[in-house]
C-alpha positions in Angstrom: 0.0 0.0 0.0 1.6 3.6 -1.2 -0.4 6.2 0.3 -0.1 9.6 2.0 -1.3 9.2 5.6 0.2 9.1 8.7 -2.0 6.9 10.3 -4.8 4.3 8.6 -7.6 5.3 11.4 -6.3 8.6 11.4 -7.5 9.2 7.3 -10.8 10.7 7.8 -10.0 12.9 10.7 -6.8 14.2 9.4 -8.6 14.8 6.1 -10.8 17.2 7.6 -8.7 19.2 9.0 -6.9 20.0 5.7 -10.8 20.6 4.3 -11.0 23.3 6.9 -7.1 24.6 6.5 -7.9 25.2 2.7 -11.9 26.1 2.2 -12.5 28.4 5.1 -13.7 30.6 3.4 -16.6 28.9 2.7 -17.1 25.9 5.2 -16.5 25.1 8.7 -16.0 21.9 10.5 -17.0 19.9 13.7 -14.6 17.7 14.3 -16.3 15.8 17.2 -19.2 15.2 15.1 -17.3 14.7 11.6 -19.9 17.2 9.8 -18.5 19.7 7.3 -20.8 22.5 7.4 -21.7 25.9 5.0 -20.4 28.8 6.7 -22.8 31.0 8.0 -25.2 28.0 8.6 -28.0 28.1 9.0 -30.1 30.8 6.9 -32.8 31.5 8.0 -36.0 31.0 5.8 -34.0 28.6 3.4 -34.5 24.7 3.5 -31.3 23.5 4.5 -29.8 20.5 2.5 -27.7 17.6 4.6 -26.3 14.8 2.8 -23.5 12.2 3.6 -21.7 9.2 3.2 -18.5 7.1 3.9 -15.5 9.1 2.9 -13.3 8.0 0.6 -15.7 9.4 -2.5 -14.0 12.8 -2.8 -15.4 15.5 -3.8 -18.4 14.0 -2.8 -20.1 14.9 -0.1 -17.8 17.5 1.6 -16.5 19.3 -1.4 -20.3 20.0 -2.0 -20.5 22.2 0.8 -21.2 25.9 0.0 -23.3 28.4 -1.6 -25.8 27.0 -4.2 -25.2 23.4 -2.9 -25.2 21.9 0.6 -25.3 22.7 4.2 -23.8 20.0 5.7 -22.3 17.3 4.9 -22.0 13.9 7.2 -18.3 12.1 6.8 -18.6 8.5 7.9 -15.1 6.7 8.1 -13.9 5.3 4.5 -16.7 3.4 2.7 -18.8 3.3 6.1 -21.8 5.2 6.9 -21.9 8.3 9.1 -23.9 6.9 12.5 -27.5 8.4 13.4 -25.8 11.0 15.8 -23.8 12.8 13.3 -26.5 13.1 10.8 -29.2 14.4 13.7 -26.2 17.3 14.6 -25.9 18.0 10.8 -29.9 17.9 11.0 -30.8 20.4 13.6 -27.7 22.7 12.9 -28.3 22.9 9.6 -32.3 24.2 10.4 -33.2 27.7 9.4 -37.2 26.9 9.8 -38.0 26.3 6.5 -37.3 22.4 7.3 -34.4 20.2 5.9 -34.1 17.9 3.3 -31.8 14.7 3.5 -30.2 13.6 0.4 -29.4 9.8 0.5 -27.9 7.4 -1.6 -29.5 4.0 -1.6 -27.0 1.8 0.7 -28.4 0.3 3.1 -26.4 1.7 6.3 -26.8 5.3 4.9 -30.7 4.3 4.5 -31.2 3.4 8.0 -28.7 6.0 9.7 -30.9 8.6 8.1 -34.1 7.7 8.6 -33.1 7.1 12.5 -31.7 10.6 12.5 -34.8 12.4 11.1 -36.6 10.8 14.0 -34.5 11.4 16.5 -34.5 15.4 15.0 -38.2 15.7 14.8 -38.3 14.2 18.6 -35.9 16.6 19.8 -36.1 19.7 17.8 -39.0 19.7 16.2 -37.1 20.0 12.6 -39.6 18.8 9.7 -37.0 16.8 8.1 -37.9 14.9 4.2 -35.7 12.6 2.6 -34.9 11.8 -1.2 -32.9 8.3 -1.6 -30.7 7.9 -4.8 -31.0 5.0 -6.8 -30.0 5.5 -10.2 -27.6 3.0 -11.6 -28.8 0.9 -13.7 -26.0 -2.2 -13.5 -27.4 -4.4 -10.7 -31.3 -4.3 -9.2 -29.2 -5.5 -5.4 -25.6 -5.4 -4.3 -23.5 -6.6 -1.3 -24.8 -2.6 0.3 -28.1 -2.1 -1.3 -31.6 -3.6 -1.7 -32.4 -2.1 -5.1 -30.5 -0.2 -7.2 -27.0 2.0 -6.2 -27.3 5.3 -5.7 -24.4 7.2 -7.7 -23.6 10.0 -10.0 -27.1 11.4 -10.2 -26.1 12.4 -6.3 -24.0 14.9 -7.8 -26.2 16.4 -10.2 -29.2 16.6 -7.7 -27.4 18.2 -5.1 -26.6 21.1 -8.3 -29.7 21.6 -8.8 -32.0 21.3 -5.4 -29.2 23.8 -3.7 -30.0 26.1 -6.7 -33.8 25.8 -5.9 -33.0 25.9 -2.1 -31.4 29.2 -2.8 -34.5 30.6 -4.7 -36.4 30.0 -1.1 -38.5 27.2 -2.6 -40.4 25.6 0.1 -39.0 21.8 1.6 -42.0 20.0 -0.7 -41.0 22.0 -3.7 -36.9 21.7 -3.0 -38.1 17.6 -2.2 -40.0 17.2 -5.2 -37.6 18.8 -7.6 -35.3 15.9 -6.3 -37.4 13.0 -6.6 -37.8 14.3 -9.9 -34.3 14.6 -10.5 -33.5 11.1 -9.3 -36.8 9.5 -11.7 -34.9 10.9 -14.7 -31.3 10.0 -14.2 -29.9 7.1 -14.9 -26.3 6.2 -14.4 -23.5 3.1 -15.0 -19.7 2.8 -14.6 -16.9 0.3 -15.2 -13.2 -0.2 -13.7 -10.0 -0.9 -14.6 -8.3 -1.5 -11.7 -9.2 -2.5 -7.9 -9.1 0.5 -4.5 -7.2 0.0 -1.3 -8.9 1.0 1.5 -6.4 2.3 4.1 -7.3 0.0 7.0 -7.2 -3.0 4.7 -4.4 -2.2 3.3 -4.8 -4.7 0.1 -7.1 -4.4 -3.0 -10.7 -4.7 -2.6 -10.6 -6.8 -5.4 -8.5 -9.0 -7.8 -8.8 -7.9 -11.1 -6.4 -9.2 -13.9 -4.4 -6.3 -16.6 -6.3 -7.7 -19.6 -9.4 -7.1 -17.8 -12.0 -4.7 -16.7 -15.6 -5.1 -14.4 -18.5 -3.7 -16.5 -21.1 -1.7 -14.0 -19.1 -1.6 -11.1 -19.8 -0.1 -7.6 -18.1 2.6 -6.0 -17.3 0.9 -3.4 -15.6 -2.1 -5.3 -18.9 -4.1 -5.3 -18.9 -6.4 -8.8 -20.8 -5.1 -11.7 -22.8 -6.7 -14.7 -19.3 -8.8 -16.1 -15.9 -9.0 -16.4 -14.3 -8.7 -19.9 -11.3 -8.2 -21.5 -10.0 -4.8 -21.9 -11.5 -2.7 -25.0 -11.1 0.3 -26.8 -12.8 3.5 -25.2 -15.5 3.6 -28.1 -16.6 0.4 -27.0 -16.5 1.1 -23.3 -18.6 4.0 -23.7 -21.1 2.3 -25.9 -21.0 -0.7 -22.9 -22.0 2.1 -20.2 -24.2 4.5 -22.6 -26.3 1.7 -24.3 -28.0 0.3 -21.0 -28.5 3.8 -19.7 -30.5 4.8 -22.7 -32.3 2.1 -23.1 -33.5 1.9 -18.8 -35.5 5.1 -18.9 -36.0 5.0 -21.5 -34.7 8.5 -23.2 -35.9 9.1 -27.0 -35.2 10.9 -29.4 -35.2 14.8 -28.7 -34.7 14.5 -25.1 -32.2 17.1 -23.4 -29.8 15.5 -20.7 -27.3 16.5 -18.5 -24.6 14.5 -19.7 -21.9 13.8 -16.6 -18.9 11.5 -17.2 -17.0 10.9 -14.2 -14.1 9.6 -13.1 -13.6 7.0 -10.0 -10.2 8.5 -8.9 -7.7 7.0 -10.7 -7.9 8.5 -14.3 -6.4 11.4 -15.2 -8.5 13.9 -17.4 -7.4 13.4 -20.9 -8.8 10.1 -20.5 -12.4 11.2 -19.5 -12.5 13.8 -21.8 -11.3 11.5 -24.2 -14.5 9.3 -22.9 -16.6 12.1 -23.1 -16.3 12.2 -26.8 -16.8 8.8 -27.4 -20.8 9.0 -24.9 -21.3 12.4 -26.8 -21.5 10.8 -30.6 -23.3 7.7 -29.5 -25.8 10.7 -28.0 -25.7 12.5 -31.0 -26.4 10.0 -33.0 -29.7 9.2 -31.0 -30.9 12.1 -31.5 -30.6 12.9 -27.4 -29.5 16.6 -27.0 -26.3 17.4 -24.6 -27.6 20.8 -22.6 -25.1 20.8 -20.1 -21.9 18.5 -19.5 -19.6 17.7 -16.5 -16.7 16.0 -16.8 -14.4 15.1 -14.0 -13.7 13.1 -10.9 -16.5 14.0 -8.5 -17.3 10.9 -7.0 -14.5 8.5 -6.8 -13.6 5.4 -5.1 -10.1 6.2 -3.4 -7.5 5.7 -6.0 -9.8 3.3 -8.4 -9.1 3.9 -12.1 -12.0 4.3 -14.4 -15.3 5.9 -15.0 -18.8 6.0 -14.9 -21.5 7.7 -17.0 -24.3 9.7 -16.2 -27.3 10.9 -18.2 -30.2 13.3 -16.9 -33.1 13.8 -18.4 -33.9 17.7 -18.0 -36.3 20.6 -18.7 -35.8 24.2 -19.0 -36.3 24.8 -15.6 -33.7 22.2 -14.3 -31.3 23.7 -17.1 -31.7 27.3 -15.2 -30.8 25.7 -12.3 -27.8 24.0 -13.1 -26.2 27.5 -14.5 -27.1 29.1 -11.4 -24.2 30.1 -9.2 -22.6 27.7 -7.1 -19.5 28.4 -4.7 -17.9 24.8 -3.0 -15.0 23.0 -2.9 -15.7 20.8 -6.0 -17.8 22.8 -7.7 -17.9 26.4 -8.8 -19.0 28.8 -11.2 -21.0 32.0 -11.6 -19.4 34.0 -8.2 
């Protein structure tokens, strides 16, 4: 294992203190609780967004924090759901009485740690808390963390575009509807080329041979649709594209959001390269590309390879996405 950290169980900790070192301008942390929170939190009159999940998926969900995006953001210890306590903090802190919204991707621990923290918040705040669970990838119906499908790089988009609306002062059923919506019209898929070592394992997460690559994999390492030899990035793209398309299914004429990510390991020529290769099987649908984004933005420690994301969007949702946003990991228009 060749990493930079001092310590294995000291990762996540030491990580946040270099988030707060570098982004104070924009985000504070509490380190007792592991939340990474907006500074200036909470505004009042504005739903306040919380999200989470085990670290290790840089930028996501702490990179998110900041104007036009989250509030808070919940760090669990690599690949390991925050615990019902941290999320409830997040919750309550976050609360500027126009309710919260929890944004939550479909793994089971993250599911449950949730739900029990929106009780707990209601119990002892009062906070009116809703929830929105992500489950748009489209390579396995269960996995070793989920009971239905994964929810991956639609996070990202949705958390775009219901900060945007959040910002706007929509109201917590508007801001929750806008991201149920979001999450019906995404659809997502990735692949890798090479296995992640978790720090306190210290070994691959899994053996995968040179010649080979796992079609539809998880972001945690779990296995995808099949393994197959290694193939040309035209191919690869129509591998992930082709199953996308054809889940929601989108048509000819649709607008999308068109977001090819990489899983940590793959530099940027290759994913523009990638990018390319989605945006002519796209064109040649007939599916227009409104908006792209293209980058590593949620990863899988140091795995190499990508995954493809395709939302389905309107007018409206295209207004939100250019809207300003000032995080870590994301940026424009300020």
């Amino acid at each position: 294992m060749k990493k930079l950290i001092n310590d294995p169980a000291d990762v996540v900790k030491e990580a946040l203190l270099g988030i707060e070192a570098a982004h104070a301008d924009r985000v504070r942390v509490d380190h007792d609780n592991k939340v990474i929170y907006r500074k200036g939190a909470p505004k009042q009159g504005k739903v306040g967004l919380v999200s989470g999940g085990g670290s290790g998926h840089e930028p996501m969900h702490g990179g998110f924090v900041g104007v036009g995006m989250l509030d808070a953001a919940c760090a669990g210890e690599v690949f390991t759901s925050p615990v019902p306590d941290q999320m409830m903090a997040a919750t309550k802190e976050v609360d500027g009485g126009a309710g919260v919204l929890h944004i939550v991707k479909n793994y089971t621990g993250d599911v449950m740690n949730f739900e029990m923290a929106a009780e707990l918040a209601s119990a002892d705040a009062g906070t009116e808390v809703l929830s929105v669970v992500t489950d748009d990838d489209v390579a396995v119906q269960d996995s070793l963390y989920t009971a239905g499908r994964r929810g991956v790089g639609v996070t990202v988009l949705l958390e775009k575009l219901v900060g945007a609306a959040a910002e706007d002062g929509r109201s917590l059923t508007e801001v929750g509807d806008l991201a149920k919506k979001v999450n019906q019209n995404g659809r997502s898929m990735g692949m890798a080329l090479t296995s992640c070592v978790v720090p306190s394992a210290g070994e691959p997460t899994f053996d995968l041979p040179a010649d080979e690559m796992e079609v539809g994999i998880g972001i945690h390492g779990e296995p995808g649709r099949r393994r197959v030899p290694l193939a040309p990035a035209k191919e690869v793209a129509a591998m992930l594209v082709d199953p996308i398309v054809g889940d929601l299914p989108y048509r000819q004429g649709d607008s999308v959001i068109a977001f090819v990510n990489g899983m940590g390991g793959t530099p940027l020529i290759e994913l523009y390269l990638m990018y390319n290769e989605v945006r002519q099987i796209l064109d040649k649908a007939g599916i227009t590309v409104a908006r792209s984004l293209v980058g590593s933005y949620i990863t899988s420690l140091e795995m190499a390879g990508c995954s493809v994301t395709l939302l389905k969007v309107d007018d409206e949702m295209v207004r939100l996405w250019d809207a300003p946003v000032n995080t870590p990991g994301l940026r424009w228009g300020l």
